[in-house]
C-alpha positions as CSV (number, residue, x, y, z in Angstrom):
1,X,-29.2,67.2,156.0
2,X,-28.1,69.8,158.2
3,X,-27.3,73.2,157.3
4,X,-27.0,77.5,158.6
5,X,-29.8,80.1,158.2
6,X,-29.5,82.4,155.1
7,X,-27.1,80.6,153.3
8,X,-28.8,79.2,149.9
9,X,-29.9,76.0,151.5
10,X,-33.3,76.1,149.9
11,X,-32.0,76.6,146.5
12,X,-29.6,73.7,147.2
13,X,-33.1,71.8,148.2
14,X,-35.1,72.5,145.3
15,X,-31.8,71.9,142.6
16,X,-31.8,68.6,144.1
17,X,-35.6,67.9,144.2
18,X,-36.5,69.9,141.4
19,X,-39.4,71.6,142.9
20,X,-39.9,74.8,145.0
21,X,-39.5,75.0,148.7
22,X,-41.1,78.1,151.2
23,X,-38.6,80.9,151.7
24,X,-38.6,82.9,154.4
25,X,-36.8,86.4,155.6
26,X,-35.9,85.2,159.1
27,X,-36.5,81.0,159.8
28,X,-37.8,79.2,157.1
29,X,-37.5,75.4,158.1
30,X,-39.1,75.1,161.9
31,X,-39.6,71.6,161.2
32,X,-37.8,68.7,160.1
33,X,-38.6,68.0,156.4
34,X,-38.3,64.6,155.0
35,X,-38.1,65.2,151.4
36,X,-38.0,61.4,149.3
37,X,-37.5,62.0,145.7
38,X,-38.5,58.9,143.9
39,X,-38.0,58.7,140.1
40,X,-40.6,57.2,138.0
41,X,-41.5,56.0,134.0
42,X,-41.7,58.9,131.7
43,X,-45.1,57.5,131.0
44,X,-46.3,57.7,134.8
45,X,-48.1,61.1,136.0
46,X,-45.7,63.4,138.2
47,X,-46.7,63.9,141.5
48,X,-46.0,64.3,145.4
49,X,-47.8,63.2,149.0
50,X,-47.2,65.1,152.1
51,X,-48.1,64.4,155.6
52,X,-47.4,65.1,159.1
53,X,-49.1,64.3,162.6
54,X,-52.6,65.5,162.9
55,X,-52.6,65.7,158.5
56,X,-53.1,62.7,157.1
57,X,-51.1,62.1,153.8
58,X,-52.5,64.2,151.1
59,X,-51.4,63.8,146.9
60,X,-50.6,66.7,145.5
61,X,-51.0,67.0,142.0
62,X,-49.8,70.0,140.6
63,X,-45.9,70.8,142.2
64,X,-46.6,74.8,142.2
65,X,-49.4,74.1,145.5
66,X,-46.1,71.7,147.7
67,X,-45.0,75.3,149.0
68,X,-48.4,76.1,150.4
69,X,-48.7,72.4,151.8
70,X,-45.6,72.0,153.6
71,X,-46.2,75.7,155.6
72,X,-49.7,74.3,156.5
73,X,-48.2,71.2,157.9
74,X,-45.1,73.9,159.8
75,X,-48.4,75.6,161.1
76,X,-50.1,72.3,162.5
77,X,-46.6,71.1,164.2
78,X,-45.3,74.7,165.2
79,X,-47.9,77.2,165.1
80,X,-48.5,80.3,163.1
81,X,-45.4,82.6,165.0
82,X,-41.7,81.7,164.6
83,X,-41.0,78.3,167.1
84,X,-39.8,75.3,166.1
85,X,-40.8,71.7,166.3
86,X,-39.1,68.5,166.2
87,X,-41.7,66.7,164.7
88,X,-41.2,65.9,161.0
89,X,-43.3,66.5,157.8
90,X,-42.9,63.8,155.9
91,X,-42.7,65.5,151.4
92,X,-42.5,62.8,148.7
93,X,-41.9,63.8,145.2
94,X,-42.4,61.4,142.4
95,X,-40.9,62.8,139.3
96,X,-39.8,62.0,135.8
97,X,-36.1,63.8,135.8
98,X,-35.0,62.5,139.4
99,X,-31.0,61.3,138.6
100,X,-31.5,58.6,141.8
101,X,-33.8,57.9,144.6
102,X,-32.8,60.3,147.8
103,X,-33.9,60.8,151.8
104,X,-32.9,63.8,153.0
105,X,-33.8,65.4,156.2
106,X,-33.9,69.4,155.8
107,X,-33.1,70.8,159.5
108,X,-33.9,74.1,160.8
109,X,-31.1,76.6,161.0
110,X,-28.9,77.4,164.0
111,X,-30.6,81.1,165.6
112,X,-28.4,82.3,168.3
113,X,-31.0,85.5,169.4
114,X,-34.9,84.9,169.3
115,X,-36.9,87.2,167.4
116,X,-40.6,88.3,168.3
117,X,-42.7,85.2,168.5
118,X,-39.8,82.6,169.5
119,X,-38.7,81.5,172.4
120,X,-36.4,82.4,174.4
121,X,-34.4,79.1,174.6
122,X,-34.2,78.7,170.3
123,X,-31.0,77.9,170.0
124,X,-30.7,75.6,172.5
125,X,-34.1,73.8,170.8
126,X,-32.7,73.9,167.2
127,X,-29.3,72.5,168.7
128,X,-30.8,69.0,170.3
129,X,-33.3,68.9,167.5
130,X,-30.2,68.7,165.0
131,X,-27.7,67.2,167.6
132,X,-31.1,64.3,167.7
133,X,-30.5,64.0,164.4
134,X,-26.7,64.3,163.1
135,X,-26.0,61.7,166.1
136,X,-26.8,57.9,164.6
137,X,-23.8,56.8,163.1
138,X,-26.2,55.9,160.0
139,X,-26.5,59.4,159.8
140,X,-24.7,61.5,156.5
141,X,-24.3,65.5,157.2
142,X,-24.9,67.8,154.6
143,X,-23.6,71.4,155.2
144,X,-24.9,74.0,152.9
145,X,-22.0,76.7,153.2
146,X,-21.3,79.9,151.1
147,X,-18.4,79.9,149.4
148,X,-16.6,83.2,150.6
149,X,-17.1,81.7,154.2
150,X,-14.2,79.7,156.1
151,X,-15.5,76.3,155.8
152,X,-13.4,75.0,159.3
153,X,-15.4,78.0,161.3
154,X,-18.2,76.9,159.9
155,X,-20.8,76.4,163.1
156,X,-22.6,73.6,161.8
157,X,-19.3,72.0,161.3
158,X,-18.1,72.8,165.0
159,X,-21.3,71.2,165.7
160,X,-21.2,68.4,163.9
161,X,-17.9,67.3,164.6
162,X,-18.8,66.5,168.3
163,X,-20.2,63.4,167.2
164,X,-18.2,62.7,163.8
165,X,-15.1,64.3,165.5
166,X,-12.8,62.6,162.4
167,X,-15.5,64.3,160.3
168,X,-16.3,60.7,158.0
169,X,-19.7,61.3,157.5
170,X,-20.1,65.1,156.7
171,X,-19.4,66.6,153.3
172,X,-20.0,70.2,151.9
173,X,-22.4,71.9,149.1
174,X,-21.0,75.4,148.5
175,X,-23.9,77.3,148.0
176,X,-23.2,81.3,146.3
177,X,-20.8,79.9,143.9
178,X,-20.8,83.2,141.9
179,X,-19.3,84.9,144.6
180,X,-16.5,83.0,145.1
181,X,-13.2,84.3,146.4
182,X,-9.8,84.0,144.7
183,X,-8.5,80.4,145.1
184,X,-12.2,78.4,145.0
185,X,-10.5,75.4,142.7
186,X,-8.2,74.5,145.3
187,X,-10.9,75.4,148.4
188,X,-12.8,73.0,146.5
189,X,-10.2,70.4,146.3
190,X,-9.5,70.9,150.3
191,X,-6.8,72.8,149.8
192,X,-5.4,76.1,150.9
193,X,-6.8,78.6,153.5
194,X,-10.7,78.2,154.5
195,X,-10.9,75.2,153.5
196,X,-11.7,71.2,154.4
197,X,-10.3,67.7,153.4
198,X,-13.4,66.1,154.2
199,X,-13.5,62.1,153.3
200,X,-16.6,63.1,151.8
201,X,-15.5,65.7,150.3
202,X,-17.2,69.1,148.8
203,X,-19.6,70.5,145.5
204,X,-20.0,73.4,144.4
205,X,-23.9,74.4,143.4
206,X,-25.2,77.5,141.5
207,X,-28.1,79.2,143.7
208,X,-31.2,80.6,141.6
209,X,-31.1,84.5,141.8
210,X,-33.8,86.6,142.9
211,X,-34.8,87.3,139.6
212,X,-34.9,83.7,137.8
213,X,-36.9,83.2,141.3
214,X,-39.0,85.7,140.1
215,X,-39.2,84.5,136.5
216,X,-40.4,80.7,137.6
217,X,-37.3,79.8,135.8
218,X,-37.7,76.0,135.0
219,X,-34.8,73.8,136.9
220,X,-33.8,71.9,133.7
221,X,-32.7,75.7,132.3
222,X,-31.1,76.4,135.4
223,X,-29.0,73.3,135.5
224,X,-28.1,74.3,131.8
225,X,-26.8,77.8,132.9
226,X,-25.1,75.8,136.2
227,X,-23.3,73.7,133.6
228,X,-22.9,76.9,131.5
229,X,-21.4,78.6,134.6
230,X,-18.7,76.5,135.3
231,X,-17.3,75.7,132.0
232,X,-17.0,79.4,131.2
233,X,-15.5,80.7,134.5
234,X,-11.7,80.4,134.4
235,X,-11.6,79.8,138.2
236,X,-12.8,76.4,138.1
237,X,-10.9,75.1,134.9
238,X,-8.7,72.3,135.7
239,X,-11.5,71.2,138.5
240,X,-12.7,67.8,138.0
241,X,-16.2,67.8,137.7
242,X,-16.7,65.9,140.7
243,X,-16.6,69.2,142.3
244,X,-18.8,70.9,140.3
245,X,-22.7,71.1,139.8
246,X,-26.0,69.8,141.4
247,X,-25.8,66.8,139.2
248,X,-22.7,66.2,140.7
249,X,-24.2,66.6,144.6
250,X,-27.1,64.1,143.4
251,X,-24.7,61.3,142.3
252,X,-22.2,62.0,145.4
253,X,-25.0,61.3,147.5
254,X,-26.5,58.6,145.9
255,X,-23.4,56.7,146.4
256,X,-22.6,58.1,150.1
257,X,-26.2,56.3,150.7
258,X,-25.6,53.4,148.9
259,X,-22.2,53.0,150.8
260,X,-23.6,54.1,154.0
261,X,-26.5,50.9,153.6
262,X,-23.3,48.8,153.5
263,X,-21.1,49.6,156.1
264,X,-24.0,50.0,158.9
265,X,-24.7,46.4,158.8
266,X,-26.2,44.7,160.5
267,X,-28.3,47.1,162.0
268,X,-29.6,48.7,159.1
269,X,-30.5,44.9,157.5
270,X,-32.8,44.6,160.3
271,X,-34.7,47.6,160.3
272,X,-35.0,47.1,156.4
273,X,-35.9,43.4,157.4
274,X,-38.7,44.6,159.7
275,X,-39.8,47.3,156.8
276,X,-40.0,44.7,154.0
277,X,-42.1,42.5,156.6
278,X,-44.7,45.6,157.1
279,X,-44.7,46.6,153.6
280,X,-45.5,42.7,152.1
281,X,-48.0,42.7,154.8
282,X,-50.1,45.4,153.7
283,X,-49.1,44.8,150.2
284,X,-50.7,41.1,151.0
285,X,-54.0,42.2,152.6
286,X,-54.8,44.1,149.0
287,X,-56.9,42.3,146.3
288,X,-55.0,39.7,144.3
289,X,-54.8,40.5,140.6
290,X,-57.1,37.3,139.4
291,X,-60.9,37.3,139.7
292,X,-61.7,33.0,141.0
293,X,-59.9,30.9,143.1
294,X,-59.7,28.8,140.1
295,X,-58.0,31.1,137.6
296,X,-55.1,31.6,140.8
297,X,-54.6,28.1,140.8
298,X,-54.4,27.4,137.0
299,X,-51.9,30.0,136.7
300,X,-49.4,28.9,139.7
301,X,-49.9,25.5,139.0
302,X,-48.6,26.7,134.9
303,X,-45.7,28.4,137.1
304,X,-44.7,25.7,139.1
305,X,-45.2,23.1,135.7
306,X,-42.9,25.3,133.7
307,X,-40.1,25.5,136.6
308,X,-40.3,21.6,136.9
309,X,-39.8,21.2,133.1
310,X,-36.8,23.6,133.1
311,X,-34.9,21.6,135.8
312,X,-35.7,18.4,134.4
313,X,-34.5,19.8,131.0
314,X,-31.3,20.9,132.5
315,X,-30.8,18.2,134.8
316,X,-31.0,15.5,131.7
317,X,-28.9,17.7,129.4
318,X,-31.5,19.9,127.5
319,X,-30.1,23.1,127.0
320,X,-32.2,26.3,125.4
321,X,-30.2,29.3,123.3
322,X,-30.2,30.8,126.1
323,X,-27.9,28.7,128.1
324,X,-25.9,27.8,124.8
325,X,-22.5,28.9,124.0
326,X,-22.2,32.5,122.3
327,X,-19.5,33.3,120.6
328,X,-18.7,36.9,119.6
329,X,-16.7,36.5,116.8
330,X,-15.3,40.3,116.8
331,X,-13.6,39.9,120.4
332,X,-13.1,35.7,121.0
333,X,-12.1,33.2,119.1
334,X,-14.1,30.2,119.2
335,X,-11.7,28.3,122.0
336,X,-11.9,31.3,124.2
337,X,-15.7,31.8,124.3
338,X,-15.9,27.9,125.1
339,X,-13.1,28.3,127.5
340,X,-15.0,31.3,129.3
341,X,-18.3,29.6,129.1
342,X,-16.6,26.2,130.8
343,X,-15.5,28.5,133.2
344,X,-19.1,29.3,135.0
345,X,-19.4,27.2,137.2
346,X,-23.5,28.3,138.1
347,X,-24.5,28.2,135.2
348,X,-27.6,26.5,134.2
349,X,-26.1,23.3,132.6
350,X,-27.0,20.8,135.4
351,X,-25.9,17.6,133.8
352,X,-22.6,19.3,132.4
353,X,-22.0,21.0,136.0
354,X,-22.5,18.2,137.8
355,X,-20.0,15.7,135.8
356,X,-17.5,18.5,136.0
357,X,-17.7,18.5,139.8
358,X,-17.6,14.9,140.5
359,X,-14.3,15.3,137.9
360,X,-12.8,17.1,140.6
361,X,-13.6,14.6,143.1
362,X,-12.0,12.1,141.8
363,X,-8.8,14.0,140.5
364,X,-8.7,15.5,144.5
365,X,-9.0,11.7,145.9
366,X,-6.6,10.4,143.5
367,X,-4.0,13.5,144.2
368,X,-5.0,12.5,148.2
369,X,-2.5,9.0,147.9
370,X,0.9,8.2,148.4
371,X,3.2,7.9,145.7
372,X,3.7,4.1,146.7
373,X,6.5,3.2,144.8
374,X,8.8,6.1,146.1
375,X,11.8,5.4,147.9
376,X,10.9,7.1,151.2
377,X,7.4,4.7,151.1
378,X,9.9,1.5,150.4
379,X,11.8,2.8,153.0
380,X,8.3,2.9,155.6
381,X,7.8,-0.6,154.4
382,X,11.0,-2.1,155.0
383,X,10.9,-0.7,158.7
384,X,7.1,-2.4,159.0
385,X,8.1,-5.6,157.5
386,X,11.0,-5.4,159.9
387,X,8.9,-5.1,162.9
388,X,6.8,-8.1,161.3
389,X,10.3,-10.3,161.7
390,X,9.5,-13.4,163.8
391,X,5.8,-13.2,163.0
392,X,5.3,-14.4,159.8
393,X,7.5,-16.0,157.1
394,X,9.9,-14.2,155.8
395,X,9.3,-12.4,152.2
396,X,5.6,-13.2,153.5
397,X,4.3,-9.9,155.0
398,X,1.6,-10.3,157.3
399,X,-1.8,-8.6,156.0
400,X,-1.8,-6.5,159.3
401,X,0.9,-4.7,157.0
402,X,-1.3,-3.6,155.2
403,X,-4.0,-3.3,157.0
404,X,-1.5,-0.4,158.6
405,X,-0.8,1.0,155.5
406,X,-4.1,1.2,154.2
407,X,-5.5,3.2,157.4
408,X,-2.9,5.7,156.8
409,X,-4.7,6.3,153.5
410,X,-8.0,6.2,154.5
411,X,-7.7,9.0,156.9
412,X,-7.7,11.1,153.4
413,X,-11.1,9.8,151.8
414,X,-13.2,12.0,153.7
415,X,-12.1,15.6,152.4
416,X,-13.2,14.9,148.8
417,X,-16.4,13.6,149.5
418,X,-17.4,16.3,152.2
419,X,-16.1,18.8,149.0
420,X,-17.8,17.3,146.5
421,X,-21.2,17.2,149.1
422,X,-20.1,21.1,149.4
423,X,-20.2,21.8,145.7
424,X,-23.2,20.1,144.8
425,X,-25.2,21.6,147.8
426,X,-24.3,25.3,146.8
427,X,-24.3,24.6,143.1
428,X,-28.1,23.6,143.5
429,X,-28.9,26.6,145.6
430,X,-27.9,29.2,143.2
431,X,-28.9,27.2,140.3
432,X,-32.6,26.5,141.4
433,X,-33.4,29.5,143.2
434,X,-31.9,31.1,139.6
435,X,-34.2,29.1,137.4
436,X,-37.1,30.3,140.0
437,X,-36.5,33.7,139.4
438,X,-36.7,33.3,135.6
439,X,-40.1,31.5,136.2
440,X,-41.5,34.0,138.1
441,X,-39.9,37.0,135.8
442,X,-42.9,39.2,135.0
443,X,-43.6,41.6,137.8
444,X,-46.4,41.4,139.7
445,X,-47.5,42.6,143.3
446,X,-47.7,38.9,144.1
447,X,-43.8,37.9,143.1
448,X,-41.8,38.7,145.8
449,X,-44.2,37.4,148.3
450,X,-44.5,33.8,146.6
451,X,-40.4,33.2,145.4
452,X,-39.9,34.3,149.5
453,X,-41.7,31.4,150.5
454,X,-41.0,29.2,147.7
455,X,-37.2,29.9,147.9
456,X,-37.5,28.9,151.8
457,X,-38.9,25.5,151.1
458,X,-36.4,25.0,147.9
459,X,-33.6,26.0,150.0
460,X,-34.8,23.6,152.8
461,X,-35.2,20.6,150.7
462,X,-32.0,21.1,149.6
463,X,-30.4,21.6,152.9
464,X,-32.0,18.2,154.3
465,X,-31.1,16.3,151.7
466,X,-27.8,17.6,152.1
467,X,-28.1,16.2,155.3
468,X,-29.2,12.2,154.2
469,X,-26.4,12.4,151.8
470,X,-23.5,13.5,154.0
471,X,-25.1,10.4,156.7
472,X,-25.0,7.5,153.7
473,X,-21.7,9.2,152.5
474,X,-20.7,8.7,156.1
475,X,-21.4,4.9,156.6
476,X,-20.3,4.6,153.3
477,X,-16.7,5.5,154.4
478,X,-17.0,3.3,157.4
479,X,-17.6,0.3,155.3
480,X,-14.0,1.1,153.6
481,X,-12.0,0.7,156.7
482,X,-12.1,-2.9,155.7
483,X,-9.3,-4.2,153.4
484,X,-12.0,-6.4,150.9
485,X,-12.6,-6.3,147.0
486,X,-13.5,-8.7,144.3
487,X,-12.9,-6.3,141.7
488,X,-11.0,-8.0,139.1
489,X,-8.6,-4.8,138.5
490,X,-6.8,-5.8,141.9
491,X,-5.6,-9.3,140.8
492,X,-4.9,-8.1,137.1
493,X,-2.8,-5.3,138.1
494,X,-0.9,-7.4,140.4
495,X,-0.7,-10.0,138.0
496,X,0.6,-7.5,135.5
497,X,2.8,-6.4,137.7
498,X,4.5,-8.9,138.8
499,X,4.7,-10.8,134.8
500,X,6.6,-7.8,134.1
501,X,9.3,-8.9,136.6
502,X,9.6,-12.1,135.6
503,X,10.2,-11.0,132.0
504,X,12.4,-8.9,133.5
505,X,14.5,-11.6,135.5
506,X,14.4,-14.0,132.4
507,X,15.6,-10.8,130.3
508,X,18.4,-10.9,132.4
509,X,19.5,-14.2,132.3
510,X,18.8,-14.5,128.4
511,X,21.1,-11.1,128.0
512,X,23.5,-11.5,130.5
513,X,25.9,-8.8,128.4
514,X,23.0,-6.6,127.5
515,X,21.8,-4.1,129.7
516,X,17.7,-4.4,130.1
517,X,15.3,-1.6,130.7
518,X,14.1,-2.6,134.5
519,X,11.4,0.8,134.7
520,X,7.9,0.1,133.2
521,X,4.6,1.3,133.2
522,X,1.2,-0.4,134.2
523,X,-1.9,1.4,135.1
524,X,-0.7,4.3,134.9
525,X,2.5,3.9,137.8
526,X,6.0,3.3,137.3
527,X,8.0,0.6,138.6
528,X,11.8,-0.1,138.6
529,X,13.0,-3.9,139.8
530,X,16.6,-3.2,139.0
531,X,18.2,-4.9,142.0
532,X,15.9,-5.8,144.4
533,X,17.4,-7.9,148.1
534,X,14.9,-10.5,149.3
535,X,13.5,-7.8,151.6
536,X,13.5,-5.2,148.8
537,X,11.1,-7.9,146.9
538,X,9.2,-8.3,149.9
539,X,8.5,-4.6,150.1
540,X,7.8,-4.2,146.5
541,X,4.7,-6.7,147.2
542,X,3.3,-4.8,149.3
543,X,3.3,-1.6,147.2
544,X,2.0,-3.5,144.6
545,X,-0.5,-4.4,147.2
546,X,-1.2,-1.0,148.0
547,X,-1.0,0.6,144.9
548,X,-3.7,-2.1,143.0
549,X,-6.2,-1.7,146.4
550,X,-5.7,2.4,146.7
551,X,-6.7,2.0,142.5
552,X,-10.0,-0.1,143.5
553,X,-11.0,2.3,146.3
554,X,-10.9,5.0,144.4
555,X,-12.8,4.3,141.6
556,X,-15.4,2.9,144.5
557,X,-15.7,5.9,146.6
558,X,-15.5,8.5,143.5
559,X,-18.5,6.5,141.8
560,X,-20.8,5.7,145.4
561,X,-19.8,9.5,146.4
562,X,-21.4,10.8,142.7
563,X,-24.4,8.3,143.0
564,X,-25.3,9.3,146.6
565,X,-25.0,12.6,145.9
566,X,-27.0,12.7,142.6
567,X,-29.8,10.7,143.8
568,X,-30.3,12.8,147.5
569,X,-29.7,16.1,145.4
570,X,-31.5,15.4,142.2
571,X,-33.4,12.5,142.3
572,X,-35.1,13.0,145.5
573,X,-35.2,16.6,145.7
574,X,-34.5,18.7,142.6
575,X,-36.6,16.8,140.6
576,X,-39.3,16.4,143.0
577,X,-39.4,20.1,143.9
578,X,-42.1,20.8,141.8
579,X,-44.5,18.6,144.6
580,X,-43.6,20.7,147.3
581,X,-44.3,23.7,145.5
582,X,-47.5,22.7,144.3
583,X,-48.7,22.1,147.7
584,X,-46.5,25.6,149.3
585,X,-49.6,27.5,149.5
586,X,-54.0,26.7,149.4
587,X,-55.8,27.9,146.6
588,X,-57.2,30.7,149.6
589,X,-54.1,32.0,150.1
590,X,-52.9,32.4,146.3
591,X,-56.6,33.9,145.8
592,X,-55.9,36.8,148.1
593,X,-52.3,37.5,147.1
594,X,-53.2,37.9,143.3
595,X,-56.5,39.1,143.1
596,X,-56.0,43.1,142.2
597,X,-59.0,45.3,141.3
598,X,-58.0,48.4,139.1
599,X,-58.9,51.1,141.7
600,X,-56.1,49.3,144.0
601,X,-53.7,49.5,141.4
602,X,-52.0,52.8,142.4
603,X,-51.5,51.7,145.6
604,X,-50.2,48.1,144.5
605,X,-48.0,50.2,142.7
606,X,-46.5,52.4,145.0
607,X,-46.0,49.8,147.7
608,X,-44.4,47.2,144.9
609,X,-41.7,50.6,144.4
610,X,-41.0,50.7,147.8
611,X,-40.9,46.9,148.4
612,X,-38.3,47.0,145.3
613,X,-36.2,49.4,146.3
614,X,-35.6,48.5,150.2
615,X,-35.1,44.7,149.0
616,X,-32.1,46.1,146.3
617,X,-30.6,47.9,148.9
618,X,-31.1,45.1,151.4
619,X,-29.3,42.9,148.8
620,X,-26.6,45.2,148.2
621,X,-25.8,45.0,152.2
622,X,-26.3,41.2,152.5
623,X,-24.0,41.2,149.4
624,X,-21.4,43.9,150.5
C-alpha cells in the first residue's frame, strides 16, 4: 500500500488492523512496514511478532507496546533523525475480530523538501523505494486520499500510473470523510469533477479524531460510529455500501488479493510452490506428535486399513449414509433427488459409477455403426458387388465384400474404448484421492505432508495402469481386424432373418390378392423385402451379414473393453493401493513427522496456519 504524507493513512492502517500505529508530525513511515493480519479462534490468545534485519522476531503480547516496537525497528534500519530506508519491518497481528487474512505494505510518504536531519535527495529515495514497490505486476496500490482533494491530481496516482498507466491495479480509500465536499456520492461512484473510474474502484473510511485518539477509543466503537456516520449523513444516501466503510475496504481487498493470486499465474504458483516446500520442511524437522516408533506405525497402518476397507466397500457396492441418497422432502420430490444424485458423476459409488460408464461405452460404439439396411448403404453394396462381377458367382458375394465393409467400421471402435479408458482413469483419480482425504480428515501437523506423498504414488498407480490397459485395449482392437466369430447370435440372426423372407415370399404366393406387410423387426433392426432384383437379394445378404457381425463385435469389444479396464484400474491397482501405501514411508520417517512435544506446539501451529493458507490460495489458482 502506497499512500501521501498527512492524509489519514495511519487511521486507515489501524481501522483495518485494529491496532495502533506511530504517528508522527512530519514523516512517520521511513520504512516499509509489512503488516499481516491473520485471524484466529476466539479461544486462541491475541497477539503479534515483529521483526526486521539486525532484530530477530520478537512476540508481543499486549497490542498497546506494537507502537513502541515498530519505531525501535525504524531506529535500527534508519536511524534516530528523519531518513528513510528501504528495508522492511516485517508486523504480524494475530487477532480475534480480523474480517480476512491481509498483506499490506505501508510506504513512506512522498517529501518533496528535506527537513533537518534528512537528506537532501528524499524525494528522489522515497520515489524508487515506492516505484520498487508499486512496479510487479502482482502488485495492488492503495492510495489513501482526502476527500476534499482532486483524486486525478493526486501525486501518488501520477506516480503510480507510470507503471499501471490504464490504472487496473490501484484503487482509492478516502480518508477525512467528514469533510467531504458537495457531490461525495457521485465522487465516490467515479463520477463528476475530482473524481476517478478506477476498475478497482473507491471507499470511503471515517478517520479517528484527535480526541477519540486521545480517549483510546476501542476500534469496535469506532466502526459502530463509522456505520453510524454514514447512515445518518444525507450525502451518502442512495450509495451502495460498497463504497462505504472500513469493513467495506477489508472485504474489497480481500477479494482484489484473492483475484490478484488468480490471474498472476503461473508465477505466483511457483513462488507459493517454493514457499509451501520451505514451510513443510521446517514444519517436518519438528517433533512428530507420537512418543515410539511403534505407536506411529499402529496408527498409519489403522489409516491406510481404514482407506483400503472404504474402496473395497465402494468398489463391491457397499454404500454408508453418507454416500446414500437424501432426499429433502420440502424442496424435491423423490424422482428429482434420485435424478440429481444419478447426476454426480464423482461420487463415491464405485460399482454404480463404473456400470454407468461402461453404459456409455456401449451406447457410443453402438451409435458409432452404419445404419446397414438404409438405402444409401444398399446403394454402396450394389456398386461393391458390382465391381465383384466376373469374380465370383453371381448372388454369391465374395467375403472380400465384406471384409471391405467391415474395415470401414472398424476404423470407429477405437474412440469408445480410448473414452471409456478416459473416464475410468479420471473417475478413479478424484474418487481415491477423495476417499484419502476423508481418511486422513482430522488435522494434524503431519497431514499435508503424508496425503502429498501418498497422493503422488495413488495418482501414479493409477496413471501406469492406465497405461497396461490402453496397450491390451490396443492389441485387443488389432485382433478384431479379422472377420471371425462362433458366437451363435451371428447364425441365428441370419437365420432369423432370412426365415422371415421366406414367410414372406410364401405369403405372397398364398395371398396373391392380399397385400402382405414386407417390413419386420429382428434384433432390434428393420427390414423391408418388398421387391427385391436378384442383385437387390444379393445386397441384402450382405447387410444381413454386416448387420449380425457389427451385433457380435459389439457386444465383444463393450464387454473385453469393461473387463480390461476393471481389472488394470480396480483389480490391480485400486484395490491393491493399500500395499503401496503401507510400504510409502519407514517406520523412521513417520516417527519424526508425528512425534510433537507440547512446548513445539505453538510453533506446529503457526506453521500448520501458514502451510493452510498458501496451499488454499495455491488451489484457488491451480483451480481458477
Amino acid at each position: 500500500m502506497k499512500c501521501l504524507q498527512k492524509v489519514g493513512k495511519s487511521s486507515v492502517l489501524e481501522a483495518l488492523s485494529g491496532v495502533q500505529l506511530p504517528r508522527a508530525q512530519n514523516i512517520c513511515t521511513r520504512c516499509p512496514l509489512e503488516l499481516r493480519m491473520k485471524n484466529i479462534p476466539f479461544n486462541q490468545t491475541e497477539y503479534a511478532t515483529i521483526r526486521c534485519e539486525g532484530i530477530p522476531e520478537i512476540k508481543i503480547n499486549k497490542f498497546s507496546e506494537i507502537m513502541k516496537r515498530i519505531t525501535d525497528c525504524t531506529v535500527q534500519l534508519a536511524g534516530a533523525t528523519n531518513n528513510v530506508s528501504s528495508k522492511p519491518i516485517y508486523l504480524t497481528v494475530y487477532k480475534k475480530d480480523i474480517q480476512a487474512d491481509l498483506t499490506l505494505i505501508d510506504l513512506p510518504g512522498i517529501t518533496r523538501n528535506p527537513i533537518d536531519g534528512q537528506s537532501k535527495t528524499i524525494y528522489k529515495d522515497i520515489v524508487e523505494l515506492i516505484e520498487h514497490y508499486i512496479k510487479p505486476q502482482t502488485a495492488i496500490v492503495l492510495h489513501v486520499i482526502p476527500s476534499s482533494v482532486d483524486f486525478t491530481t493526486s501525486e501518488s496516482i501520477q506516480l503510480a500510473k507510470k507503471n499501471d498507466p490504464h490504472c487496473e491495479r490501484q484503487l482509492i480509500a478516502v480518508s477525512k470523510i467528514d469533510k467531504f465536499d458537495k457531490g461525495i456520492g457521485e465522487k465516490l461512484q467515479g463520477i463528476g469533477p475530482g473524481s476517478m473510474a478506477l476498475k478497482l474502484g473507491c471507499v470511503a473510511v471515517l478517520n479517528r479524531t484527535q480526541e477519540e485518539i486521545d480517549q483510546n477509543i476501542p476500534f469496535d466503537e469506532m466502526r459502530r460510529r463509522e456505520q453510524q456516520f454514514f447512515r445518518s449523513n444525507e450525502a451518502f444516501e442512495g450509495v451502495s455500501e460498497q463504497y462505504l466503510g472500513s469493513g467495506q475496504l477489508v472485504k474489497r481487498l480481500a477479494l482484489i488479493q484473492q483475484e490478484r493470486i488468480r490471474s498472476t499465474l503461473p508465477s505466483i504458483i511457483d513462488e507459493l510452490k517454493k514457499e509451501i516446500k520451505s514451510k513443510k520442511s521446517e514444519l517436518k524437522q519438528m517433533p512428530p506428535s507420537v512418543t515410539s516408533e511403534i505407536d506411529c506405525w499402529a496408527l498409519y497402518a489403522d489409516l491406510i486399513k481404514k482407506y483400503r476397507e472404504i474402496i473395497n466397500a465402494r468398489v463391491y457396492g457397499v454404500y454408508d449414509n453418507d454416500t446414500q441418497l437424501k432426499i429433502e422432502t420440502t424442496d424435491l420430490s423423490r424422482t428429482d433427488a434420485r435424478t440429481q444424485m444419478s447426476n454426480d458423476r464423482f461420487d463415491e459409488r464405485i460399482a454404480f459409477q463404473l456400470y454407468n460408464r461402461q453404459k456409455d461405452c456401449r451406447e457410443k460404439l453402438h451409435n458409432s455403426f452404419t445404419h446397414f439396411f438404409s438405402s444409401e448403404y444398399q446403394k454402396r453394396v450394389l456398386e461393391l458387388l458390382e465391381e465383384n462381377a466376373g469374380v465370383a458367382l453371381p448372388n454369391f458375394p465374395s467375403f472380400s465384400i465384406v471384409e471391405r465393409l467391415y474395415r470401414a467400421e472398424q476404423n470407429k471402435f477405437r474412440k469408445p474404448c480410448e473414452d471409456l479408458i478416459e473416464s475410468y482413469t479420471e473417475y478413479c483419480k478424484v474418487v481415491l484421492i477423495k476417499i484419502l482425504n476423508e481418511v486422513f480428515v482430522e488435522e494434524t501437523s503431519y497431514k499435508y505432508l503424508i496425503i502429498h506423498k501418498l497422493t503422488d504414488i495413488i495418482l501414479r498407480a493409477i496413471d501406469e495402469s492406465e497405461e497396461r490397459c490402453s496397450y491390451d485395449i490396443k492389441k485387443m482392437l488389432e485382433t478384431e481386424q479379422r472377420v471371425f466369430t462362433l458366437n451363435h447370435y451371428y447364425m441365428d440372426a441370419v437365420n432369423k432373418i432370412k426365415q422371415k423372407y421366406q414367410e414372406y415370399n410364401n405369403s405372397i404366393k398364398l395371398n396373391q390378392h392380399t397385400k402382405v406387410p414386407s417390413t419386420f423387426m429382428i434384433n432390434d433392426f428393420v427390414i423391408d423385402v418388398s421387391s427385391l432384383s436378384n442383385e437387390q437379394q444379393a445386397a441384402l445378404d450382405v447387410q444381413i451379414a454386416m448387420t449380425a457381425y457389427c451385433h457380435v463385435v459389439e457386444k465383444r469389444i463393450v464387454d473385453q473393453v469393461s473387463q480390461l479396464c476393471y481389472y488394470w484400474l480396480i483389480t490391480r491397482c485400486a484395490l491393491v493401493l493399500d500395499s503401496k501405501l503401507s510400504s510409502a514411508f519407514t517406520s523412521a520417517v513417520l516417527f519424526e513427522w508425528m512425534r510433537e512435544p507440547i512446548d513445539q506446539q505453538q510453533k506446529r501451529e503457526n506453521l500448520k496456519r501458514s502451510i493452510h493458507a498458501m496451499e488454499k490460495a495455491l488451489a484457488m489458482g491451480q483451480n481458477a
